[in-house]
py3Dmol code that shows the C-alpha trace and the ligand (Angstrom):
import py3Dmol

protein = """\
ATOM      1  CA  UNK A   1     131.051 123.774 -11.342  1.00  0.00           C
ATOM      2  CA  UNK A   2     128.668 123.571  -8.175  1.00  0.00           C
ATOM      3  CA  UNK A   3     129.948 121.241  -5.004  1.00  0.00           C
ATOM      4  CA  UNK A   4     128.608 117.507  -4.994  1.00  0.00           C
ATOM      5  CA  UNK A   5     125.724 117.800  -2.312  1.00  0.00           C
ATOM      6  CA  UNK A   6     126.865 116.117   0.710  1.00  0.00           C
ATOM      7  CA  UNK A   7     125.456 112.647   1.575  1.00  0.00           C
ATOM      8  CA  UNK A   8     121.792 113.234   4.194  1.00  0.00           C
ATOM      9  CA  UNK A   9     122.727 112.361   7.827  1.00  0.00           C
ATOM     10  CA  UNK A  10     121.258 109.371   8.587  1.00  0.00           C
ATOM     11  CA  UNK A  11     117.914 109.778   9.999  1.00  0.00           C
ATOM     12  CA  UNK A  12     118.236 109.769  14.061  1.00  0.00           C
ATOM     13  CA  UNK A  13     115.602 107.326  15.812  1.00  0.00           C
ATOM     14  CA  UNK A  14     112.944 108.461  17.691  1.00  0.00           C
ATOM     15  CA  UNK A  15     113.468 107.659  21.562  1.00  0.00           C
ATOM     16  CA  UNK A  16     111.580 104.538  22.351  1.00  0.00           C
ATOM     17  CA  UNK A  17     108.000 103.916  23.792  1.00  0.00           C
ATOM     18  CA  UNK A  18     108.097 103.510  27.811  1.00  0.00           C
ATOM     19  CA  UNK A  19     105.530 101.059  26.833  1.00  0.00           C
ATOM     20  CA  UNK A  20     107.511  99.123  24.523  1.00  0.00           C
ATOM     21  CA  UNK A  21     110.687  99.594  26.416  1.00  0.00           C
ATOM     22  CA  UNK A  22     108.424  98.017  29.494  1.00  0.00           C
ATOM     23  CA  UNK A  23     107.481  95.073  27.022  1.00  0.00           C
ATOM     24  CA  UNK A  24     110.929  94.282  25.745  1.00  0.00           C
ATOM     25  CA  UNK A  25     111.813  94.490  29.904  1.00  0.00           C
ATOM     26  CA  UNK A  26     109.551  92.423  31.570  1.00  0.00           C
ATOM     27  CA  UNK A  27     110.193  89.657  28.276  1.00  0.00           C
ATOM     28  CA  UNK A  28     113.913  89.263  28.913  1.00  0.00           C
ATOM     29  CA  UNK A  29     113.193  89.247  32.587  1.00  0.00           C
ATOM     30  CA  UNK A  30     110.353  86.638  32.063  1.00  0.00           C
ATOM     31  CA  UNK A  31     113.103  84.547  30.085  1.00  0.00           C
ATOM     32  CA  UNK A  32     115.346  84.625  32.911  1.00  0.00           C
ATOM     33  CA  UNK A  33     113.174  83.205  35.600  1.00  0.00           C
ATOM     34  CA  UNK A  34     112.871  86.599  37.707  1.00  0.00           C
ATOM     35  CA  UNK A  35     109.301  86.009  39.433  1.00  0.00           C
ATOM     36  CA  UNK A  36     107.509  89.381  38.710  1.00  0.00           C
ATOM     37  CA  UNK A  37     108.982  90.231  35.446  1.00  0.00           C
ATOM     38  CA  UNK A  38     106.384  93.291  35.413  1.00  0.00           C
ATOM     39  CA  UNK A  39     106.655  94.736  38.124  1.00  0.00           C
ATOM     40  CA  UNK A  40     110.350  94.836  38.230  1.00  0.00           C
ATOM     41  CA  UNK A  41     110.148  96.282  34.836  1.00  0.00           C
ATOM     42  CA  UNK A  42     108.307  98.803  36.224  1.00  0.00           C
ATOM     43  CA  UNK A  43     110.435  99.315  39.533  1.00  0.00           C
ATOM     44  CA  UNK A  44     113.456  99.690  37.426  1.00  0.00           C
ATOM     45  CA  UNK A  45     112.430 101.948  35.015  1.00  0.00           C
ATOM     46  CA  UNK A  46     110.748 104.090  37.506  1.00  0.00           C
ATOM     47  CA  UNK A  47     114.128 103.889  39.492  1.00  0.00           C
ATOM     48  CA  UNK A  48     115.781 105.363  36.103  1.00  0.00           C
ATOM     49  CA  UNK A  49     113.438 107.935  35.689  1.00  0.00           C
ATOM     50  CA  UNK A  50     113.422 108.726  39.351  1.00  0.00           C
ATOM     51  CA  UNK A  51     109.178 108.156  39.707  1.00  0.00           C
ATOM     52  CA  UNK A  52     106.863 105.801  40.471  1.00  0.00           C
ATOM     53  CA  UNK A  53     105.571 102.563  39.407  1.00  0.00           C
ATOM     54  CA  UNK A  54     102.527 104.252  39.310  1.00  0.00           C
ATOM     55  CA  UNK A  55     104.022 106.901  37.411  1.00  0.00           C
ATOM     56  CA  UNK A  56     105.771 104.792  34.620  1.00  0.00           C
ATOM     57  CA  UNK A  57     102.315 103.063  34.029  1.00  0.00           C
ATOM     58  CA  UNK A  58     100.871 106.718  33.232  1.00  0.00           C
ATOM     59  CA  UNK A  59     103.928 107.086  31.215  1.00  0.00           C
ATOM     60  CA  UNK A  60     103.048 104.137  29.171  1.00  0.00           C
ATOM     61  CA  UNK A  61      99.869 104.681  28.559  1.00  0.00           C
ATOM     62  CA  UNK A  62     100.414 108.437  27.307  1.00  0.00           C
ATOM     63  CA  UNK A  63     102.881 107.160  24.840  1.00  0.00           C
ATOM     64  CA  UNK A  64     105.730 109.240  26.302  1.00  0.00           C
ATOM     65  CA  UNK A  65     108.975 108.028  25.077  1.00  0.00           C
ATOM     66  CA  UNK A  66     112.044 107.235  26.997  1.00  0.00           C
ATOM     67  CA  UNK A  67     114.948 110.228  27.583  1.00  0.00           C
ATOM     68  CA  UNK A  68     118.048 108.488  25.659  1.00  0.00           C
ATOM     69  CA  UNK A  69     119.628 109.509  29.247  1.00  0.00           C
ATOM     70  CA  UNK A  70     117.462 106.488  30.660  1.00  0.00           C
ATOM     71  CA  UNK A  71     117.221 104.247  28.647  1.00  0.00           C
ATOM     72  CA  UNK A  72     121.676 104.369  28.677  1.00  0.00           C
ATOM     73  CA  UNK A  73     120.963 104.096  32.854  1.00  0.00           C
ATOM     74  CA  UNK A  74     118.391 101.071  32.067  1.00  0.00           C
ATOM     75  CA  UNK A  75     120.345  98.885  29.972  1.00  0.00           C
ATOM     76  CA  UNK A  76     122.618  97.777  32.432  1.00  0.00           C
ATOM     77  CA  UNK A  77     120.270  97.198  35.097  1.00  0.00           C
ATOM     78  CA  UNK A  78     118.384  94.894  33.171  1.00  0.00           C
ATOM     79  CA  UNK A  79     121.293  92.960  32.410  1.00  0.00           C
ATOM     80  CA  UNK A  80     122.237  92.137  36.222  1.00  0.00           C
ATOM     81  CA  UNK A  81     118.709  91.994  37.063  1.00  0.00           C
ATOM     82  CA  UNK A  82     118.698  89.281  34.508  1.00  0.00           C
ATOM     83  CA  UNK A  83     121.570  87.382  35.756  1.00  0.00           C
ATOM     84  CA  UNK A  84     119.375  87.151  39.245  1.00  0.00           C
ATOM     85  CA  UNK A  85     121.144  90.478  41.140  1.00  0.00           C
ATOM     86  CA  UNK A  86     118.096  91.463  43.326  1.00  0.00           C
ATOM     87  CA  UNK A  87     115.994  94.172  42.254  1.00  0.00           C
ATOM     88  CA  UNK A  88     116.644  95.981  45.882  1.00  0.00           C
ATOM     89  CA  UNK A  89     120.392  96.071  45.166  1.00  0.00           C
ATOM     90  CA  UNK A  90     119.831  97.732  41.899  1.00  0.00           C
ATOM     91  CA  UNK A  91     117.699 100.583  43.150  1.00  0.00           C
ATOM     92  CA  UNK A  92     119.588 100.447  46.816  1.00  0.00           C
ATOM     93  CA  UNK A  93     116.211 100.467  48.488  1.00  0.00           C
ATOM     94  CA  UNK A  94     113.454  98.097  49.934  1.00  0.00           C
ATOM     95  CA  UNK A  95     109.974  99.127  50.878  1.00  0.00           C
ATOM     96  CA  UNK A  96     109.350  97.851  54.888  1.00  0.00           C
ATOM     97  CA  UNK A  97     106.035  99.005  56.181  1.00  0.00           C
ATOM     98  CA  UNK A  98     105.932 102.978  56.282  1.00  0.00           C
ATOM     99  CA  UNK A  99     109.945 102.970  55.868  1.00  0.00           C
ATOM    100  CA  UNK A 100     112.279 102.677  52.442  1.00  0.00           C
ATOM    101  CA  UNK A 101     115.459 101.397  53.779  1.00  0.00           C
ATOM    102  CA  UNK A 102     118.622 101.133  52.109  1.00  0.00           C
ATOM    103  CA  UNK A 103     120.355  97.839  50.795  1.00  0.00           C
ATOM    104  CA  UNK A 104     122.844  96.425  49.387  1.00  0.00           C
ATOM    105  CA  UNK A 105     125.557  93.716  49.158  1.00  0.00           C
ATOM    106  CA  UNK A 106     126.599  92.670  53.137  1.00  0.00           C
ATOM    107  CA  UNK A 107     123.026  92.973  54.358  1.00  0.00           C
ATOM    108  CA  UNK A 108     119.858  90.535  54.252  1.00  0.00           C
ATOM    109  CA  UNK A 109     117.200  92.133  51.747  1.00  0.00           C
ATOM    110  CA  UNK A 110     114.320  92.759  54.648  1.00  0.00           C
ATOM    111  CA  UNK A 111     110.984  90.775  53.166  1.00  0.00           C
ATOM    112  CA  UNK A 112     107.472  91.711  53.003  1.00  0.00           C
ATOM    113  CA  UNK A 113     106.970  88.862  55.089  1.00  0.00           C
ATOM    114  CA  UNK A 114     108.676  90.428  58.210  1.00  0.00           C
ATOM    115  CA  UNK A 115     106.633  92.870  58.163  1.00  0.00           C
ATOM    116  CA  UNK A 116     104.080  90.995  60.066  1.00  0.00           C
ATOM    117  CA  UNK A 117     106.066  89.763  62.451  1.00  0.00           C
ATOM    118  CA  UNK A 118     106.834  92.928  62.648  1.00  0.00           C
ATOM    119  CA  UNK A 119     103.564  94.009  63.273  1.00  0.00           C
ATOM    120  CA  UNK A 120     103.371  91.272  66.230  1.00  0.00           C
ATOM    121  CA  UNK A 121     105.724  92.957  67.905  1.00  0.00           C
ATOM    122  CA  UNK A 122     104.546  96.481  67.678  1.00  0.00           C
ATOM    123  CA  UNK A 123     101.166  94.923  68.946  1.00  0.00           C
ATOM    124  CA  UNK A 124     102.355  93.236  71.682  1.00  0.00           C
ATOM    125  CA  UNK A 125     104.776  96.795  72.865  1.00  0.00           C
ATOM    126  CA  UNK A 126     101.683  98.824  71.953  1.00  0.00           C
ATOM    127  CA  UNK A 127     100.010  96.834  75.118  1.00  0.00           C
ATOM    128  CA  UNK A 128     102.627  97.798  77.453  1.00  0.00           C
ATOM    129  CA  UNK A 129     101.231  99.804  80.330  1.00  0.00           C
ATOM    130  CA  UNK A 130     104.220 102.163  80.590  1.00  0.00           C
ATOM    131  CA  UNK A 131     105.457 105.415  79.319  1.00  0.00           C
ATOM    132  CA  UNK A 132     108.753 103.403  77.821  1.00  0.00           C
ATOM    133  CA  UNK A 133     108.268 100.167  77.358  1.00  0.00           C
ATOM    134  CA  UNK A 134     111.655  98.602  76.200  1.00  0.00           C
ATOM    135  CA  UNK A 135     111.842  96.383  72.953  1.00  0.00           C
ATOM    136  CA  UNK A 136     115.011  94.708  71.436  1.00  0.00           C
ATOM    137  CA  UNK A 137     115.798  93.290  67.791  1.00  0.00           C
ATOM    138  CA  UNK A 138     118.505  90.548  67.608  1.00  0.00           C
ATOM    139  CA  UNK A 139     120.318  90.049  64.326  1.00  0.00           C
ATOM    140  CA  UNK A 140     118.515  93.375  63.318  1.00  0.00           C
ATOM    141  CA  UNK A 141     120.556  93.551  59.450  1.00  0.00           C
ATOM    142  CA  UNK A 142     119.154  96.470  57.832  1.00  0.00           C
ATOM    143  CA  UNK A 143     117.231  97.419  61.134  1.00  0.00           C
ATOM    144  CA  UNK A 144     113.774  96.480  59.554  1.00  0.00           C
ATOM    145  CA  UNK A 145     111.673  95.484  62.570  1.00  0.00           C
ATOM    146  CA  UNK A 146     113.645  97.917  64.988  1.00  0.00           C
ATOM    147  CA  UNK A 147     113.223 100.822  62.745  1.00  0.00           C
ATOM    148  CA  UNK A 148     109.522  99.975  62.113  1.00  0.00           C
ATOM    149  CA  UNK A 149     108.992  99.341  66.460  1.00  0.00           C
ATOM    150  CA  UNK A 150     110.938 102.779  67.438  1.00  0.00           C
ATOM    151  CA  UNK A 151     108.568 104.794  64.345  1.00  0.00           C
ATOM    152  CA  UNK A 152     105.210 103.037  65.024  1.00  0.00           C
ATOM    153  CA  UNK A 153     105.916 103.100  68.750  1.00  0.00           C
ATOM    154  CA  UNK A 154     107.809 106.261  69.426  1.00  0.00           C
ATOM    155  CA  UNK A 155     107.378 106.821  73.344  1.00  0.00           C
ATOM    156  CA  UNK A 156     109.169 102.748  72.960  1.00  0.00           C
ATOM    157  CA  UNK A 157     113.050 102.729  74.034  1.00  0.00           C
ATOM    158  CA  UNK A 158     114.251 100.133  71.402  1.00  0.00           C
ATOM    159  CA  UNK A 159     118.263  98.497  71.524  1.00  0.00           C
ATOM    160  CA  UNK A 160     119.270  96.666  68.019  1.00  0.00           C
ATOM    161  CA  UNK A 161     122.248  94.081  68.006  1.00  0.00           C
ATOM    162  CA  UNK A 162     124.502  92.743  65.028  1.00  0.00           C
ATOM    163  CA  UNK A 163     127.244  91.113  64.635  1.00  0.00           C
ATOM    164  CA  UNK A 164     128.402  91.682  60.829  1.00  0.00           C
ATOM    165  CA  UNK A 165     130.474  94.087  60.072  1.00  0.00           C
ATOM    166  CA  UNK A 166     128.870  94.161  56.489  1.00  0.00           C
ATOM    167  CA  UNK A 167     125.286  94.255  57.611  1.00  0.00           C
ATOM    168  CA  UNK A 168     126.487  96.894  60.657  1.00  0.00           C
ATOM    169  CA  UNK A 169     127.285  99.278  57.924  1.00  0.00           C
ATOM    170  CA  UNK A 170     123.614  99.311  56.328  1.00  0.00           C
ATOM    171  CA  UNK A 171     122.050  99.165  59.870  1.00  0.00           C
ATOM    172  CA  UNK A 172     123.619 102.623  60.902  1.00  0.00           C
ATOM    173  CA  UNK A 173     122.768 103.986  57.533  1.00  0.00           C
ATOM    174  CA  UNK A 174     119.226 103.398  57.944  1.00  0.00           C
ATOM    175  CA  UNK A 175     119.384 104.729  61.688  1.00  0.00           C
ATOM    176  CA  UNK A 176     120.630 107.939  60.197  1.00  0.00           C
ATOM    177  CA  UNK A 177     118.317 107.749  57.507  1.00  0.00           C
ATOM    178  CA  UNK A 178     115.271 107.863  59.543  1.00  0.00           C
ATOM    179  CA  UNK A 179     116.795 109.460  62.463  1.00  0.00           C
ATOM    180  CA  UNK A 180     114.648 107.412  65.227  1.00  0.00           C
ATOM    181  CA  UNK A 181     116.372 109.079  68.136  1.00  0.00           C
ATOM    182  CA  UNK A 182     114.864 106.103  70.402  1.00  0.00           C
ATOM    183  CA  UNK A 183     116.763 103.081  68.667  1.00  0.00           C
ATOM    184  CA  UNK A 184     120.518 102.782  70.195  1.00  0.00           C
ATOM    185  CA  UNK A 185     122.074  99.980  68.163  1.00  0.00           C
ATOM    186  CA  UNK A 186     125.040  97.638  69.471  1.00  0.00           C
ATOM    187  CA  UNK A 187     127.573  95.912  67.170  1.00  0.00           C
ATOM    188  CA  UNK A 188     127.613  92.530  69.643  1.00  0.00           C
ATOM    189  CA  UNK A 189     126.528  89.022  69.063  1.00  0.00           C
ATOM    190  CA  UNK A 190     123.097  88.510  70.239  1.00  0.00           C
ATOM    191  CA  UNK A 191     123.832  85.892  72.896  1.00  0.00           C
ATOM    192  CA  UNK A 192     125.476  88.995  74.499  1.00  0.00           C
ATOM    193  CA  UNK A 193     123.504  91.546  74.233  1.00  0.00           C
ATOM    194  CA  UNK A 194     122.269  94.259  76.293  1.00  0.00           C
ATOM    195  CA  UNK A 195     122.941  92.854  80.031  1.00  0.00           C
ATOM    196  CA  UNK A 196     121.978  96.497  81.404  1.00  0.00           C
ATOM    197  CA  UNK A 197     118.392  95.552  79.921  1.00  0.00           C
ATOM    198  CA  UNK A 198     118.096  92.376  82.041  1.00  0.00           C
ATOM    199  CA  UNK A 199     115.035  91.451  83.333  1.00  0.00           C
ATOM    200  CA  UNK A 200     113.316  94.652  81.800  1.00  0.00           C
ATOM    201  CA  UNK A 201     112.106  94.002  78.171  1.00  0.00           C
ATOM    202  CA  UNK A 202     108.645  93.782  77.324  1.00  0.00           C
ATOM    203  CA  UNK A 203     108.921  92.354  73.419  1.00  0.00           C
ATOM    204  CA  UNK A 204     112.531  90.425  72.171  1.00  0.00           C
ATOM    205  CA  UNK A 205     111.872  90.228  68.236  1.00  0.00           C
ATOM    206  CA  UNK A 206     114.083  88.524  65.868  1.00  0.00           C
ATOM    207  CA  UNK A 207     113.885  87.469  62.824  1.00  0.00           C
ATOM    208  CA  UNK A 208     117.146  85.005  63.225  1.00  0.00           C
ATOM    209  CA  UNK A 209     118.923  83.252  60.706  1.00  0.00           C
ATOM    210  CA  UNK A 210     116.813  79.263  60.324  1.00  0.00           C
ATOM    211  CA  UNK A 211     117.653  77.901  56.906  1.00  0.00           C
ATOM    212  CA  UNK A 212     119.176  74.441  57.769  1.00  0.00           C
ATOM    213  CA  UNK A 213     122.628  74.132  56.334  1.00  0.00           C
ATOM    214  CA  UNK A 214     121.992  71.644  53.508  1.00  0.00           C
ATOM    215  CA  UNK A 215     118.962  73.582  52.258  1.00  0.00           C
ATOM    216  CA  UNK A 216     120.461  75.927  49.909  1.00  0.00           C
ATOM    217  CA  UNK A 217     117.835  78.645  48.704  1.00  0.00           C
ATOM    218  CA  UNK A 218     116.728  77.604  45.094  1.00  0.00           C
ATOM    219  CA  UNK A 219     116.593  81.118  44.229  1.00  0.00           C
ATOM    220  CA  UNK A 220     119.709  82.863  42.609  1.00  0.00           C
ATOM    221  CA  UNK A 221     119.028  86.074  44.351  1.00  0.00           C
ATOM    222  CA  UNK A 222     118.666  84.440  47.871  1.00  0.00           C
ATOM    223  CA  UNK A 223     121.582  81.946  47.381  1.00  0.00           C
ATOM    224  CA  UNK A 224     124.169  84.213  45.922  1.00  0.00           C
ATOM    225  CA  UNK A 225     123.076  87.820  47.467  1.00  0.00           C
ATOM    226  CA  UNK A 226     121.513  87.387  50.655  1.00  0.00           C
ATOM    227  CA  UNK A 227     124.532  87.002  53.347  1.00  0.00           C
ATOM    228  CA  UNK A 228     125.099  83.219  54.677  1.00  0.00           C
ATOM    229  CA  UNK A 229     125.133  84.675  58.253  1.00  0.00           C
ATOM    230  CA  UNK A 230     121.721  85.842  57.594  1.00  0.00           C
ATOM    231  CA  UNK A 231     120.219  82.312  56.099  1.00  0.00           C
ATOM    232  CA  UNK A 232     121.886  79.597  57.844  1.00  0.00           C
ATOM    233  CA  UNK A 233     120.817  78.533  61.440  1.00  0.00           C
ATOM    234  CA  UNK A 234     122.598  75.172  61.681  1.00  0.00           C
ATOM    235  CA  UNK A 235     122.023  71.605  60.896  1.00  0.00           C
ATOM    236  CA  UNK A 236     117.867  71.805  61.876  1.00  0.00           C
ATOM    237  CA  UNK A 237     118.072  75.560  61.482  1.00  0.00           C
ATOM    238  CA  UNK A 238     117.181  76.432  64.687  1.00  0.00           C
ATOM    239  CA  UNK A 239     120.641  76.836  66.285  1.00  0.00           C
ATOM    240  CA  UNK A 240     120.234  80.780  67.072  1.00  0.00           C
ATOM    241  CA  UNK A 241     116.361  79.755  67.914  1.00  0.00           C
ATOM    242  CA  UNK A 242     117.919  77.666  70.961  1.00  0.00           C
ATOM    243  CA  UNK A 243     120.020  81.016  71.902  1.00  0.00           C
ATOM    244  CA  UNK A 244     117.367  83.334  71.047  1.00  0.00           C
ATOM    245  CA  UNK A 245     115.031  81.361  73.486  1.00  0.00           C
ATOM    246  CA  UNK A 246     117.598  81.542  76.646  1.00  0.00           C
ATOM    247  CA  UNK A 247     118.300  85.432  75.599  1.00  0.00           C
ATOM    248  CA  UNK A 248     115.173  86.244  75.772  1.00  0.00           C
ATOM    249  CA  UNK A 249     114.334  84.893  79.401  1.00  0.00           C
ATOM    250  CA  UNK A 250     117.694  86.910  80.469  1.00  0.00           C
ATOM    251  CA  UNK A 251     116.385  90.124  78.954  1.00  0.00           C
ATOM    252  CA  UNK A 252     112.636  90.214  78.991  1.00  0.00           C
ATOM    253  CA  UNK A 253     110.579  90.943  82.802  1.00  0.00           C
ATOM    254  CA  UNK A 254     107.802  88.223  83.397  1.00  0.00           C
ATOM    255  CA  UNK A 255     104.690  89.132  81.023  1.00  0.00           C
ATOM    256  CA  UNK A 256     107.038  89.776  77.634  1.00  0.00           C
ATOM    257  CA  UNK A 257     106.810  88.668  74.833  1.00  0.00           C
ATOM    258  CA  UNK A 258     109.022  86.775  72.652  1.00  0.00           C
ATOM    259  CA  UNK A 259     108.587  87.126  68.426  1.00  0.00           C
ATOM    260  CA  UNK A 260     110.641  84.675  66.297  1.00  0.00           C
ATOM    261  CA  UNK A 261     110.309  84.623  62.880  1.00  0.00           C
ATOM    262  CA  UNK A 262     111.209  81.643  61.402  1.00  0.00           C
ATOM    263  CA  UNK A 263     110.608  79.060  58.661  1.00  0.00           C
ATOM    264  CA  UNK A 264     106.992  77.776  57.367  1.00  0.00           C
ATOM    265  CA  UNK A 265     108.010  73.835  58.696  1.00  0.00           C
ATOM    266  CA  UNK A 266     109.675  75.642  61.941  1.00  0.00           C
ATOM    267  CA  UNK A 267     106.701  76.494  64.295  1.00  0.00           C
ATOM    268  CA  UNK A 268     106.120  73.206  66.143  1.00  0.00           C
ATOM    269  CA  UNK A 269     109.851  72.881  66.489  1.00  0.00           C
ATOM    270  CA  UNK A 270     109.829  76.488  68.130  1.00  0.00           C
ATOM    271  CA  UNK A 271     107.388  76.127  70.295  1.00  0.00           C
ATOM    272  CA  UNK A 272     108.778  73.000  71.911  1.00  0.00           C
ATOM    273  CA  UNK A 273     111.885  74.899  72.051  1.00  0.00           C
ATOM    274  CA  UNK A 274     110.270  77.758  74.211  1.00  0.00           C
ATOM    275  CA  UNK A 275     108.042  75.782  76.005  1.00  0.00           C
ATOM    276  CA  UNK A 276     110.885  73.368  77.444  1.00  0.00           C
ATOM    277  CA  UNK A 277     112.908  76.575  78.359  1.00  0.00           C
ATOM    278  CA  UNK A 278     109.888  77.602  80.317  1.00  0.00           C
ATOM    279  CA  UNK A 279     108.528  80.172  78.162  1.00  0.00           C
ATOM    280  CA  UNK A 280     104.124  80.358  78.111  1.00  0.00           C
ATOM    281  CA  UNK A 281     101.668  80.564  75.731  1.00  0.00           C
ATOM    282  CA  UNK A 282     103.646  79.509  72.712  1.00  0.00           C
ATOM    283  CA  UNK A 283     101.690  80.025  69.631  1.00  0.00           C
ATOM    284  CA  UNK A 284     102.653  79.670  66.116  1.00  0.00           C
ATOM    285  CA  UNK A 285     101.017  82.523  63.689  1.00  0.00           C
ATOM    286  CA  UNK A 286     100.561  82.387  59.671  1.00  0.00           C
ATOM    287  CA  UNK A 287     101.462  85.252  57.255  1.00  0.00           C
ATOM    288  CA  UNK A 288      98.869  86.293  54.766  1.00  0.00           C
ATOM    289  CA  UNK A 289      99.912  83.619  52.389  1.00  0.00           C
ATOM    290  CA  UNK A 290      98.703  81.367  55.302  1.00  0.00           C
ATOM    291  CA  UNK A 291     102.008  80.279  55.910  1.00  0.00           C
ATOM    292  CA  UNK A 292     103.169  79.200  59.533  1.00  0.00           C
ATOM    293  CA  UNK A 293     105.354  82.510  60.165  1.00  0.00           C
ATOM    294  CA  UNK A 294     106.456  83.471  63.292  1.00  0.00           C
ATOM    295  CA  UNK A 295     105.833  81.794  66.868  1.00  0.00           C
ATOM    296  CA  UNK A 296     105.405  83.902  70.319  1.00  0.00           C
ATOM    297  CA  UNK A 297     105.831  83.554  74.330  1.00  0.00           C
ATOM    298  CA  UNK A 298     105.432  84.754  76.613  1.00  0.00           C
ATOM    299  CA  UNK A 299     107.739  85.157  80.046  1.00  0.00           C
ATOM    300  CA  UNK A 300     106.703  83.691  82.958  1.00  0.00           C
TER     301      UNK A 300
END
"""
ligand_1 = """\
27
SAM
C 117.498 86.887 58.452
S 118.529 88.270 58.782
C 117.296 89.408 59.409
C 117.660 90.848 59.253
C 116.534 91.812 59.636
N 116.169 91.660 61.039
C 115.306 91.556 58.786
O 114.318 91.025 59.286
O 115.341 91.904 57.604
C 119.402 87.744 60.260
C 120.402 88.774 60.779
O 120.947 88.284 62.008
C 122.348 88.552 62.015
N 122.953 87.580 62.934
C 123.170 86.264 62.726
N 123.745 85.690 63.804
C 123.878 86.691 64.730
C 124.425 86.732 66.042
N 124.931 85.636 66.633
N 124.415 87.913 66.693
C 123.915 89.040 66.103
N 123.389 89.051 64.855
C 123.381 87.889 64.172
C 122.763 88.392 60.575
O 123.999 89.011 60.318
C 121.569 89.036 59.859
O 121.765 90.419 59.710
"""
view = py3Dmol.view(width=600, height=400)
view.addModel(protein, "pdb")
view.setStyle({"model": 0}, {"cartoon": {"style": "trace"}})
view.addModel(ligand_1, "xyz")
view.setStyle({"model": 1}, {"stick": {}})
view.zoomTo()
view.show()
């Protein structure tokens, strides 16, 4: 008597569609109020298959299917990203003008935003007739605008200051990261720093903490992610504004510049703020959104 045939395996399933897989993404992160369900999609699956957003759209539109090895990495990712976790603590990076710096929990996710006040500062060192102009960043977190003023401005001498531990970690990580040997950072509240630069800055950039205290961020990832020592400036916000403002006239020679960034309501605030500490020319500047974004002075 022959053996009973054994029973067929059960048919294994075909890895799924990046295209589909993108779908069913950017759905569930629709449903649970993340802003750019897309592109996050995208971000996170080309964080999992270590490319490109670019390069998952190509991916998609060949009809290449997901490595099971992935989609096991994805899975969880989308599940924080749908309880509100930000995207830049799920791939450990954020994109700051020419730099990818990295994040995570104890350090303020640096905004595309910034990067224009960013860019206000480089401007204003950029005009500095000198062969080292000096620039500082108080409250620098992940050491956005310092980074981006000691790469775009390399014969610039730039000093960084912070004063949380948990950011401090992040901000020497990204000095080592991208190695500017012209950035010397300083683990010291701001209203302290640097008294061997007195008198001989040419741009003080900040971009402080000015959320007043009762305005809690309606956003989960802001509100439960971003540090509070990074939002909250007070009961008008503009508590490290006022110190910022006196700071700056210790450290910066007559002619520099001041850079604040601060809230869209903020800039007539800030500008009566500098001008009654004596500062000149203060002018309030809007962000490509046309939002009122930063205000700058300059020392008389
Ligand atoms: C809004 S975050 C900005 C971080 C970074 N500059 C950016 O633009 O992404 C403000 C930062 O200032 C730091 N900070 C707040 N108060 C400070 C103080 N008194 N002295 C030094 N740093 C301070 C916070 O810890 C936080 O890292």
């Amino acid at each position: 008597m022959s053996e009973p045939a054994s029973p067929p395996h059960p048919p294994v399933p075909a890895p799924e569609r990046v295209a589909d897989v993108l779908r069913n993404t950017a759905e569930r992160l629709r449903a649970a109020g993340v802003t750019d369900p897309q592109v996050d999609a995208e971000l996170l699956l080309a964080h999992v298959l270590e490319s490109s957003r670019g390069g998952v759209q190509a991916a998609a539109i060949r009809g290449d299917r997901l490595p099971e090895a992935a989609s096991v990495a994805l899975a969880p990712l989308v599940d924080r990203r749908c309880a509100r976790e930000p995207l830049q603590h799920l791939t450990g990076r954020a994109p700051f003008r020419s730099l990818e710096l990295a994040v995570g929990p104890g350090v303020f996710v640096p905004r595309p935003e910034t990067e224009m006040v960013a860019q206000l500062a480089i401007d204003a060192l950029r005009a500095v007739a000198s062969d080292a102009p000096v620039a500082v960043d108080l409250g620098t977190g992940s050491g956005a605008i310092a980074l981006a003023m000691a790469t775009e401005v390399p014969h610039a001498r730039v000093y960084a200051a912070e004063n949380s531990v948990d950011a401090f970690i992040w901000t020497k990580q990204n000095h080592a990261l991208v190695g500017a040997e012209n950035l010397t950072l300083a683990f010291i509240d701001l209203a302290d720093a640097f008294p061997e630069l007195d008198g001989t800055v040419s741009v003080v950039a900040s971009n402080p903490p000015y959320v007043p205290d009762d305005a809690i961020p309606r956003d989960p990832e802001v509100r439960l992610y971003d540090p509070p020592a990074a939002l909250y400036g007070g009961a008008d916000g503009l508590d490290a504004v006022r110190r910022l403002s006196r700071v700056g006239l210790r450290l910066a020679h007559p002619g520099g510049t001041i850079v604040i960034e601060h809230g869209e309501w903020q800039g007539e605030a800030i500008r009566q703020i500098l001008t009654a500490d004596g500062w000149l020319l203060a002018s309030t500047h809007p962000d490509l959104t046309t939002r009122d974004r930063a205000t700058t002075a300059v020392r008389p």
